[in-house]
C-alpha positions as CSV (number, residue, x, y, z in Angstrom):
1,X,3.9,-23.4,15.1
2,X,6.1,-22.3,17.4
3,X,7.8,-18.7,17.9
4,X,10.9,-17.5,20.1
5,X,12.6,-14.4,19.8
6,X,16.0,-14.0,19.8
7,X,17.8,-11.6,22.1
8,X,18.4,-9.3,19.4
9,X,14.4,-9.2,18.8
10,X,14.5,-11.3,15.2
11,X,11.1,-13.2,15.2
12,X,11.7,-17.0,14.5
13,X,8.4,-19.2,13.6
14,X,9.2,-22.9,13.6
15,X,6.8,-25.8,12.2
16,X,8.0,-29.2,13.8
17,X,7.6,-32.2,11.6
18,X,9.5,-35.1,13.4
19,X,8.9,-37.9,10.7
20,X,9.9,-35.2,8.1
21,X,14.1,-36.3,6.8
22,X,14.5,-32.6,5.8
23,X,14.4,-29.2,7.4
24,X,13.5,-25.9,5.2
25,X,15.4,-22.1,6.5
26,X,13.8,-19.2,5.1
27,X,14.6,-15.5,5.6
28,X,12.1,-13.2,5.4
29,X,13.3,-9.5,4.8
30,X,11.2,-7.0,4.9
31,X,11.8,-4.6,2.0
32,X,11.5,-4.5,-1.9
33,X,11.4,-2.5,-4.6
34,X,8.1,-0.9,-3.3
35,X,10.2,0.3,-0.2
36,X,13.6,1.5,-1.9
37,X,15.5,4.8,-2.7
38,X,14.4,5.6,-6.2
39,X,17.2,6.4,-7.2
40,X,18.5,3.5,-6.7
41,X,15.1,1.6,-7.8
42,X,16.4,-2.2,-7.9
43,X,18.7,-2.5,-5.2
44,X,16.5,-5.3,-3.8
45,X,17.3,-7.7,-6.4
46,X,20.7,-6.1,-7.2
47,X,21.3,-7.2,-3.2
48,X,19.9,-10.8,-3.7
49,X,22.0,-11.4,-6.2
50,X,25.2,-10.2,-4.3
51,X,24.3,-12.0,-1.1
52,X,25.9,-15.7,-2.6
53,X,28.9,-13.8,-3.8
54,X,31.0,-14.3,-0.6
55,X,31.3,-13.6,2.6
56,X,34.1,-12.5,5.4
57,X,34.8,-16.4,6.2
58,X,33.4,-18.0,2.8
59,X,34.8,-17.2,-0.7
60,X,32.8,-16.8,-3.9
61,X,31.7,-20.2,-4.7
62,X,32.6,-21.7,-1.3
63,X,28.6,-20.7,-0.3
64,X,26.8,-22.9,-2.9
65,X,30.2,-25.9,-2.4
66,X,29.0,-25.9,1.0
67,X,25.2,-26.4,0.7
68,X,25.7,-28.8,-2.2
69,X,28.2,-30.6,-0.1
70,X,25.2,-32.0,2.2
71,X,22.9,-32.2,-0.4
72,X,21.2,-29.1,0.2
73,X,19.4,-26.8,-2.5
74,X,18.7,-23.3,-2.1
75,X,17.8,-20.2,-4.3
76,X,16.3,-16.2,-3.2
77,X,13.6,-14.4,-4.7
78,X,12.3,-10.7,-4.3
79,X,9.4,-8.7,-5.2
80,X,8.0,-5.6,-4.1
81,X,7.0,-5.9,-0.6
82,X,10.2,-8.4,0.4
83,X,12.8,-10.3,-0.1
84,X,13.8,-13.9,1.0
85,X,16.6,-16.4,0.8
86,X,15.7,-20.2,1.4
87,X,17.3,-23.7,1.8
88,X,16.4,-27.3,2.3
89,X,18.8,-29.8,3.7
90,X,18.4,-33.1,5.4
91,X,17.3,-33.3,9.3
92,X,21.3,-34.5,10.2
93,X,22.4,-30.4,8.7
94,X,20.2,-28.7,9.7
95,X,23.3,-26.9,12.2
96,X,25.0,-26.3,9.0
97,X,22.5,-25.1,6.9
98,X,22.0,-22.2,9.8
99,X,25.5,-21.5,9.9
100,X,26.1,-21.1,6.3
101,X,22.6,-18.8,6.1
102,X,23.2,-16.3,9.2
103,X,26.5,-15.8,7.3
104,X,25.3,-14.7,4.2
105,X,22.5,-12.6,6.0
106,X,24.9,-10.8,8.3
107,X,28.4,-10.9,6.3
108,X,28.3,-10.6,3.0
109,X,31.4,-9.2,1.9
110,X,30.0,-7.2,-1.1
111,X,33.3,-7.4,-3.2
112,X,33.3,-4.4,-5.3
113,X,34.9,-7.0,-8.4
114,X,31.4,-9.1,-7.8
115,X,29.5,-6.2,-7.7
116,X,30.7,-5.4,-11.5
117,X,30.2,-8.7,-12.7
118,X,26.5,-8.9,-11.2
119,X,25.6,-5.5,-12.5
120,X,26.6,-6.5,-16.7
121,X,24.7,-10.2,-15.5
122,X,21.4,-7.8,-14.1
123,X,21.6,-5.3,-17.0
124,X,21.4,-8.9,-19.6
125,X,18.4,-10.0,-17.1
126,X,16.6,-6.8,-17.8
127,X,17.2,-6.8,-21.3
128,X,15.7,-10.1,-21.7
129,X,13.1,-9.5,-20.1
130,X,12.4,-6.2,-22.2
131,X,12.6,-8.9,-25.2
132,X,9.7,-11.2,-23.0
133,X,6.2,-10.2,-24.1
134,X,4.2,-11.8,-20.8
135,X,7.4,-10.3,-19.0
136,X,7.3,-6.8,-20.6
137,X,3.3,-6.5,-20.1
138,X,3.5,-7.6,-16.8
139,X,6.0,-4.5,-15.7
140,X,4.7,-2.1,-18.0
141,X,1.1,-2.7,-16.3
142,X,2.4,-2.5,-13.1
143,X,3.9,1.3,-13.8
144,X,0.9,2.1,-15.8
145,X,-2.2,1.4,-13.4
146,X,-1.0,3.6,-11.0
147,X,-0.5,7.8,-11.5
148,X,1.5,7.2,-7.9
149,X,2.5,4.3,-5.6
150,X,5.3,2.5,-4.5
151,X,4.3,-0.5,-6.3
152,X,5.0,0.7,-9.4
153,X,8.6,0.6,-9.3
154,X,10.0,-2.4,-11.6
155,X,11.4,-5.3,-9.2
156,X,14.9,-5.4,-11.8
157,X,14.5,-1.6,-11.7
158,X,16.0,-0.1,-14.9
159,X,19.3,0.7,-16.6
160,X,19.7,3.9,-15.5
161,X,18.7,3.0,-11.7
162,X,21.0,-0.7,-11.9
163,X,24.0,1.5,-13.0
164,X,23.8,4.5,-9.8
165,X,24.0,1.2,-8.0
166,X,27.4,1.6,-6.1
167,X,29.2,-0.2,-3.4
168,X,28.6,2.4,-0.6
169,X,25.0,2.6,-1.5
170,X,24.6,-1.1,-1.7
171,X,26.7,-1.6,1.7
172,X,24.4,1.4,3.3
173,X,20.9,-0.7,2.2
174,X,22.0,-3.9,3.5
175,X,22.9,-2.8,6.8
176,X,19.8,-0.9,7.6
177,X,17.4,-3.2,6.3
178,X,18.8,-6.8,7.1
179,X,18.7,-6.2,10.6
180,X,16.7,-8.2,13.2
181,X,13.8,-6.3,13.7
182,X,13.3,-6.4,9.9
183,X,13.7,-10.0,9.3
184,X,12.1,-13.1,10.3
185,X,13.5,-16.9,9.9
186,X,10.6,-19.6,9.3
187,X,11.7,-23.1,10.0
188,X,9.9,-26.7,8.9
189,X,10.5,-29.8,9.1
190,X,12.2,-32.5,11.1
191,X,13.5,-30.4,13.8
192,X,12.8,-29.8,17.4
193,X,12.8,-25.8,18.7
194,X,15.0,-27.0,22.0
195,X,17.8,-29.1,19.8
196,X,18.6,-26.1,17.5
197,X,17.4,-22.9,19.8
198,X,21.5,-22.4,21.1
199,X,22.8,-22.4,17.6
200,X,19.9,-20.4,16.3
201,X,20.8,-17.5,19.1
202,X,24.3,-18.0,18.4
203,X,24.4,-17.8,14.8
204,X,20.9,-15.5,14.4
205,X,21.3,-13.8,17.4
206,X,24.4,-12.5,17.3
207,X,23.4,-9.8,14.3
208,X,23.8,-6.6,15.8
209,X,22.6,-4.0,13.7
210,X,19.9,-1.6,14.3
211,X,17.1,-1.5,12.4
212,X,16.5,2.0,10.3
213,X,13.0,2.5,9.3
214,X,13.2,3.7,5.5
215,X,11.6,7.3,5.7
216,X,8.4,7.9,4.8
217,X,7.7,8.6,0.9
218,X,4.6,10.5,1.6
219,X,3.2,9.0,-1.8
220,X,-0.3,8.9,-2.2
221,X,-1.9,6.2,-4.3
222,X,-3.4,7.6,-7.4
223,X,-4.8,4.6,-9.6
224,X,-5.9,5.5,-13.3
225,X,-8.3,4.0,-15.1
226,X,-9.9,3.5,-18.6
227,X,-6.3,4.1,-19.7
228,X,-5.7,1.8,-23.0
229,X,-2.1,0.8,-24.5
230,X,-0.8,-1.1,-27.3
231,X,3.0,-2.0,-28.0
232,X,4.4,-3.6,-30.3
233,X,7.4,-6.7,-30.7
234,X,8.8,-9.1,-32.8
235,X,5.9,-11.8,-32.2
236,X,3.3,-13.7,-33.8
237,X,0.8,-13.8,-31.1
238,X,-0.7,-10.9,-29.5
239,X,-0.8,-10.9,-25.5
240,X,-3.5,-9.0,-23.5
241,X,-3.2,-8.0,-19.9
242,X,-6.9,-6.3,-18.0
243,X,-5.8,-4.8,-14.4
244,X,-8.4,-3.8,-11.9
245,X,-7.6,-2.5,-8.8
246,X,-8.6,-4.6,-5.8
247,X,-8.4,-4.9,-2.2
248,X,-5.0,-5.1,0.0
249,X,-4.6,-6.7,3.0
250,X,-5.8,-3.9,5.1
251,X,-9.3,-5.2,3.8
252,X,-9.0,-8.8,4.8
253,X,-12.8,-9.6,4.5
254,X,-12.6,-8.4,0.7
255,X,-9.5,-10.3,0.1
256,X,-11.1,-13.3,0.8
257,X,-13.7,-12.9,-1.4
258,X,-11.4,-12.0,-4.4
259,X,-9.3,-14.9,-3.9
260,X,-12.2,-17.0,-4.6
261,X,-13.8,-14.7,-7.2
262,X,-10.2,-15.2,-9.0
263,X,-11.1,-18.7,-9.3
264,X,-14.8,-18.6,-10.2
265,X,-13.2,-16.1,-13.2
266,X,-9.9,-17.6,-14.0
267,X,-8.5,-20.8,-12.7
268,X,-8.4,-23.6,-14.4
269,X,-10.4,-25.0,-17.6
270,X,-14.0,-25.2,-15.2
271,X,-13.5,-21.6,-15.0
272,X,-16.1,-18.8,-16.8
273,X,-13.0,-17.0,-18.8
274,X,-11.6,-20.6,-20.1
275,X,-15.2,-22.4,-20.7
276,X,-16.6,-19.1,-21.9
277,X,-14.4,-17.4,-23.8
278,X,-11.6,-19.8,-25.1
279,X,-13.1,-23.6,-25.5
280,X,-16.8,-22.3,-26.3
281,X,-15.7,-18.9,-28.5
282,X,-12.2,-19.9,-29.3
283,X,-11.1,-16.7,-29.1
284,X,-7.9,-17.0,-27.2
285,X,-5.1,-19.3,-27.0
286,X,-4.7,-19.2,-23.3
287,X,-6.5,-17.2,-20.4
288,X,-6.3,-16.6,-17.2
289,X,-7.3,-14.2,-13.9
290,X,-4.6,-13.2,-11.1
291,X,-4.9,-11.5,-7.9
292,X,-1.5,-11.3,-6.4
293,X,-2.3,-10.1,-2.3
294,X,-0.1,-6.6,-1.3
295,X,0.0,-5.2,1.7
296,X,-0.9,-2.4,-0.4
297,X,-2.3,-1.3,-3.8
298,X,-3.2,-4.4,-5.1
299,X,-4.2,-5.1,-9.2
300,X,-6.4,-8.0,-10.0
301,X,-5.4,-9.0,-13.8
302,X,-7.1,-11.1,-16.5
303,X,-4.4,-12.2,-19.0
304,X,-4.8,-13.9,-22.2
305,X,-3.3,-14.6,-25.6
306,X,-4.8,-14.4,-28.7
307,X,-5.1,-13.1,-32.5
308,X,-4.8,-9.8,-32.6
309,X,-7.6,-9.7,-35.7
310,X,-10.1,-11.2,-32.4
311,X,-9.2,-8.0,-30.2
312,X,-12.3,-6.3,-30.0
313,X,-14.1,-9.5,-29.6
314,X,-11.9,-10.5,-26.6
315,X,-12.2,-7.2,-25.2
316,X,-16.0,-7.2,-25.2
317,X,-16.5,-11.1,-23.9
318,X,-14.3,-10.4,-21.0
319,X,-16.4,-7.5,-20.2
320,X,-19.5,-9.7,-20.4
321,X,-18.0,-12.0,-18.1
322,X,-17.1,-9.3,-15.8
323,X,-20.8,-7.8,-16.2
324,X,-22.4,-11.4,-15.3
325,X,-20.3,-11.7,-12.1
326,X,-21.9,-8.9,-10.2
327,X,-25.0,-7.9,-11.9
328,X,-26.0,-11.9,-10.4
329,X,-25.1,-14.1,-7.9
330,X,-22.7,-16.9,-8.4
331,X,-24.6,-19.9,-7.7
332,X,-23.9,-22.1,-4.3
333,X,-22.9,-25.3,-6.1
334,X,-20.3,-22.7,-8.1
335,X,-18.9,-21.1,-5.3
336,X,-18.5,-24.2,-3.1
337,X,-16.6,-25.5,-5.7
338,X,-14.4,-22.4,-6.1
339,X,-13.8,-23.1,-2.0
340,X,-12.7,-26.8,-2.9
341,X,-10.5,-25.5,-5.5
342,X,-8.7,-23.2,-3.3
343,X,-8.5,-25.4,-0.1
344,X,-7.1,-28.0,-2.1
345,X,-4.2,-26.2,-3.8
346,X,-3.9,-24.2,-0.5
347,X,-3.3,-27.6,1.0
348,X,-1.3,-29.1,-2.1
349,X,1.1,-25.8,-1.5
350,X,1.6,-26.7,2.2
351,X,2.7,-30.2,1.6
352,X,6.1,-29.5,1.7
353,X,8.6,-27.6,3.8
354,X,9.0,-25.3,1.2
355,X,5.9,-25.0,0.7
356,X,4.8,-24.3,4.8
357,X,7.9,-21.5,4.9
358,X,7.0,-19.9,1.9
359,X,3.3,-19.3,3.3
360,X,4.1,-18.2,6.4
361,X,6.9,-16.1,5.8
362,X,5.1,-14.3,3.3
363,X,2.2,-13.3,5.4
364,X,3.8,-12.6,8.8
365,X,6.1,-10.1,6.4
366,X,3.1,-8.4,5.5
367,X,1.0,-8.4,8.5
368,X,3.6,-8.7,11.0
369,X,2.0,-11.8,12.9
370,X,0.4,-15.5,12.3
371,X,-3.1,-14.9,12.5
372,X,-4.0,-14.5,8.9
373,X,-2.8,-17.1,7.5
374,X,-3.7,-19.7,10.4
375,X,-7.5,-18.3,10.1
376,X,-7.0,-18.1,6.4
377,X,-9.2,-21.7,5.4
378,X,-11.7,-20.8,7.9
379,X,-12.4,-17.4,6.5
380,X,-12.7,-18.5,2.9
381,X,-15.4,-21.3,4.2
382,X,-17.5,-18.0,5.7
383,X,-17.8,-16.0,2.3
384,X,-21.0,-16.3,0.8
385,X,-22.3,-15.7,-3.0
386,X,-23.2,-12.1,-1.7
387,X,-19.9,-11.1,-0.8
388,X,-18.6,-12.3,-4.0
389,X,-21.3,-10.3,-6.0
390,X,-20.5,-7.0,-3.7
391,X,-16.6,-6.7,-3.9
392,X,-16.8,-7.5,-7.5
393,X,-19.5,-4.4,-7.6
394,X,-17.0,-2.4,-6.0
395,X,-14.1,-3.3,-7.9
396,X,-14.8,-5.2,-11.4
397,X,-16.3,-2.2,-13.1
398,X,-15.5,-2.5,-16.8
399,X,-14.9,1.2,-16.6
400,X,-11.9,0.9,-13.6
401,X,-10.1,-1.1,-16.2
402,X,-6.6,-0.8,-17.9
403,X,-6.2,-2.0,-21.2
404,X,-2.7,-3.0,-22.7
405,X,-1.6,-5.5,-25.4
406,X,0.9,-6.6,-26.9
407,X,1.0,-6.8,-30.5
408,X,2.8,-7.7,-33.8
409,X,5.2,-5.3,-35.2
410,X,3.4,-4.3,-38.4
């Protein structure tokens, strides 16, 4: 990996893979919904989408002619802690995949006609997801684990929040968050950092904006626990989701641990939840453990689906389970298989340019530099059974949990 920096101080990380035929550009902003006016909660996304709806020298629809033009694919996500827009095109493009990519970033034109049609598009997103069980759980956890915390804000945000959504406002987030210091551009593939270093600080470069720090909530994080929810939809299967609270990235050591404690638990059909509680007890349909890593206030989760007539007996295995993992140690031949696991999907997700952008851009946005991800493998060798045993003692108490299902209407 290499890294320049631009004149006007945006980072740039490049990967050089000269027998690679394609190149991968991917913007990392950093800001989400945890970071947002809340009065404007969803802004984020309401931006992302906006960003492909024209610019000052491209029309709507001229962005995605373009890129399709030389076989290029691209597409944005955001979440809480950022925001990113991404795009693949072959090594001979890789000049016109820049161009068309510092545009959007720096001139979108925000039409105010756009911005209408995008908001009744958003608004149908949300509703759909409302109508999506895993979807629904997933937000409604998020908001309920915690008293107080930026993280609890919903990504889509919510009717009331997508509708204060105006032009000004939306013209007033983009330019003080996409600015240089805010952003970072993460480059793999079949390119070499002298060939495309001119048209990276002319395109890149020339973004002049300064960067406004958003001003300090003040929030606190207040978790709660033992709380217990049911809701109900139009479904036949009942859905189940467990959140914990876990370690952020301010706790490194810890996170390594729980990223191999979320396999030992929960991934794949080797896994204690799956061999446990779903092929020996057959009481669920489908489970699973999650640890998504924040920068901070983090939620481990253990989802499943199931009969909701089976509740209590689902509650009380995956408590077991939980109970088992650090009341004893997990054994060596367990956890070095967990480290396999991990190292191998780590790997897997690192084959492609995508893949090598994505990782990087998504921990240099949350730790503002390289080294945690380029020690990451290393540090997951060095955890032993005790560590795994301890932060699950710290954090895997059956009484820090959340309950909340997802039911059949009656």
């Amino acid at each position: 990996m290499k890294k320049i920096m631009l004149t006007n101080k945006m980072p740039v990380l490049v990967m050089e893979d000269p027998d690679s035929p394609v190149a991968t550009l991917d913007v990392w902003v950093n800001t989400g919904s945890a970071l947002e006016p809340k009065d404007i909660n969803g802004v984020s996304h309401f931006l992302e989408h906006m960003i492909f709806k024209g610019t000052e020298l491209r029309g709507a629809g001229e962005v995605d002619r373009e890129i399709e033009s030389v076989g290029g694919l691209w597409n944005a996500g955001t979440s809480i802690e950022f925001t990113h827009y991404y795009l693949t095109v072959g090594t001979p493009f890789v000049n016109t995949g820049i161009d068309v990519l510092s545009d959007v970033i720096a001139n979108s034109k925000l039409d105010p006609l756009e911005l209408e049609r995008e908001r009744q598009v958003i608004l149908e997103e949300y509703h759909r997801q409302q109508d999506n069980p895993a979807h629904f759980l997933m937000t409604e956890a998020w908001s309920l684990s915690f008293e107080k915390s930026p993280n609890r804000w919903p990504v889509l945000g919510v009717p009331k929040t997508i509708n204060a959504i105006t032009r000004e406002k939306l013209h007033k987030y983009y330019t003080s968050r996409y600015t240089p210091e805010n952003m970072v551009l993460v480059i793999a593939g079949g390119v070499r950092v002298e060939d495309i270093k001119p048209v990276l600080e002319e395109k890149f470069g020339s973004i002049n904006r300064p960067f406004r720090k958003p001003r300090a909530g003040g929030e606190k994080t207040i978790r709660t626990h033992g709380l217990y929810r049911e809701f109900e939809k139009p479904i036949r299967e009942s859905y189940i989701l467990f959140t914990f609270p876990a370690p952020d990235l301010g706790r490194p050591k810890d996170v390594y641990s729980f990223d191999l404690l979320s396999y030992i638990l929960g991934e794949g059909r080797s896994s204690r939840l799956y061999r446990r509680i779903k092929e020996d007890k057959r009481l669920v349909s489908s489970i699973s453990a999650s640890y998504p890593t924040h920068r901070r206030d983090s939620l481990f989760y253990i989802f499943a689906t199931f009969d909701y007539s089976k509740k209590q007996k689902v509650i009380d295995s995956v408590t077991r389970e939980l109970n088992r993992i650090f009341s004893s140690r997990v054994s060596g031949k367990e956890l070095e298989k967990a480290k396999r696991l991990l190292t191998n999907h780590y790997l897997f997700s690192n084959e492609t340019t995508g893949g090598r952008t994505s990782e990087t851009g998504f921990y240099y946005t949350l730790t503002g530099d390289t080294r945690f991800e380029r020690n990451y493998l290393k540090k997951i060798g060095e955890v032993t059974a005790e560590d795994i045993r301890k932060v699950a003692g710290k954090f895997l108490k059956p009484e820090k949990a959340n309950i909340f299902i997802v039911k059949p209407e009656e």
